[in-house]
C-alpha positions as CSV (number, residue, x, y, z in Angstrom):
1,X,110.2,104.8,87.4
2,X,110.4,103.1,83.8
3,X,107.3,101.1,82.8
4,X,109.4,97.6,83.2
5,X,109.8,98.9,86.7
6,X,106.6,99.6,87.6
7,X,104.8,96.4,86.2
8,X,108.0,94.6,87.9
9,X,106.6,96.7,91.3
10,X,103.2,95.8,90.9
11,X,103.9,92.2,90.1
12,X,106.1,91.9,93.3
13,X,103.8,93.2,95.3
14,X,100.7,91.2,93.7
15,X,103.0,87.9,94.5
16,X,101.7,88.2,98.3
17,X,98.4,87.0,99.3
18,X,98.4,89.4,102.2
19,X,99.1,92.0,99.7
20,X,96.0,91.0,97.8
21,X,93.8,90.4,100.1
22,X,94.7,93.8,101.2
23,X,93.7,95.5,97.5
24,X,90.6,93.3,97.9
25,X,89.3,95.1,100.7
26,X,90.4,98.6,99.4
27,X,88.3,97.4,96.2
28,X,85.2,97.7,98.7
29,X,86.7,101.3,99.5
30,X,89.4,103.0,101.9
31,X,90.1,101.7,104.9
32,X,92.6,102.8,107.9
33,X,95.4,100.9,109.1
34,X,93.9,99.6,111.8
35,X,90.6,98.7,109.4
36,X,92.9,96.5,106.7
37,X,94.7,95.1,110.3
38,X,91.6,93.5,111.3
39,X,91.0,90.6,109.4
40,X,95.0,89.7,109.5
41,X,96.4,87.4,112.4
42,X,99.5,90.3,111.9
43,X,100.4,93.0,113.8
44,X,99.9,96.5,112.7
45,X,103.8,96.9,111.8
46,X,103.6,94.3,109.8
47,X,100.5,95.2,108.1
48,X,102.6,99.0,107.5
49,X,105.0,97.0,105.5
50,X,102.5,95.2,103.3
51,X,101.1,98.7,103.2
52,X,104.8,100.7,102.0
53,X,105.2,98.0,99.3
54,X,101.6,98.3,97.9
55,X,102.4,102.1,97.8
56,X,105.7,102.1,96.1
57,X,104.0,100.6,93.7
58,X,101.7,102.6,92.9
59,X,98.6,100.5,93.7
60,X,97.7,102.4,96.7
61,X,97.6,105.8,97.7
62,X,97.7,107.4,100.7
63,X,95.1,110.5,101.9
64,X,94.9,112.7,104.7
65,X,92.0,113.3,106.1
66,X,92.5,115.0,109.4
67,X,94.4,112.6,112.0
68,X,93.2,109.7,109.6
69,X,95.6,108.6,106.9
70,X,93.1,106.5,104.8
71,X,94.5,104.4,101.8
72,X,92.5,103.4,98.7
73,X,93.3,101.6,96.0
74,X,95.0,103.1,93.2
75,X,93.7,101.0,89.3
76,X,96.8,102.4,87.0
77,X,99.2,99.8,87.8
78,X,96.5,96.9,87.2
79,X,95.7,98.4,84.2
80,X,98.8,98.3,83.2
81,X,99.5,94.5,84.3
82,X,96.3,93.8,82.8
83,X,97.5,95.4,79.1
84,X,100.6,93.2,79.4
85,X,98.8,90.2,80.2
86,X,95.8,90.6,77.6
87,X,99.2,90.5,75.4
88,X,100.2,87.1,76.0
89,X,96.5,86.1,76.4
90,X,96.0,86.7,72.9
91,X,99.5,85.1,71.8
92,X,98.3,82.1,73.1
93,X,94.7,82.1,72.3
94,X,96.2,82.4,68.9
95,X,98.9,79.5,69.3
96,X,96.0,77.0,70.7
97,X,93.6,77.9,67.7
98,X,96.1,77.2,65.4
99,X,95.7,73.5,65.3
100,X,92.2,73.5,66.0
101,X,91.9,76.0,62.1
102,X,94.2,73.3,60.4
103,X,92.4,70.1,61.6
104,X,89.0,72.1,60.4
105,X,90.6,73.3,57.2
106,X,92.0,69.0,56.6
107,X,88.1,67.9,57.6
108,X,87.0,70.4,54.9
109,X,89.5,69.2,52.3
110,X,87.6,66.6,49.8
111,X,90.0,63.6,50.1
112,X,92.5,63.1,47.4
113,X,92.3,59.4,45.6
């Protein structure tokens, strides 16, 4: 998977709120299927879907531990959604400071007769 696929992935799957709620509980630790079905008014299935998209993109990972298939929370792809968005961040803080600079640098100027 390219990068532009995988930030695509992650940004798909962080468009859910099921899907985020989801990684919000994994950010406590891992947690069975049945655990992350819990606080859902969804069935199980439909939890297991949630669950396949997290994990093809990357933001979840899958473990076997015995009969237990625990997921936890995988932080690459938010890292990487993060680095894009720290991007733009900046872009912007830059833009909206802008103005502000120019309206200090004109209050600074002596006023010409």
């Amino acid at each position: 998977m390219t990068p532009t696929q995988r930030l695509d992935a992650t940004f798909a799957a962080l468009a859910d709120p099921t899907r985020r709620a989801i990684l919000a509980r994994l950010a406590q630790g891992e947690a069975s299927v049945a655990q992350l079905t819990e606080p859902f008014a969804l069935s199980q299935p439909a939890i297991s879907k949630h669950l396949k998209v997290l994990e093809n993109a990357g933001l979840i990972i899958t473990t076997m531990s015995g009969r237990r298939r625990p997921r936890r929370i995988e932080a690459a792809p938010l890292a990487e959604a993060k680095a894009w968005l720290e991007n733009y961040r900046l872009l912007w803080e830059r833009r909206y400071s802008a103005p502000d600079d120019l309206l200090g640098h004109m209050q600074a100027a002596p006023p010409r007769s």
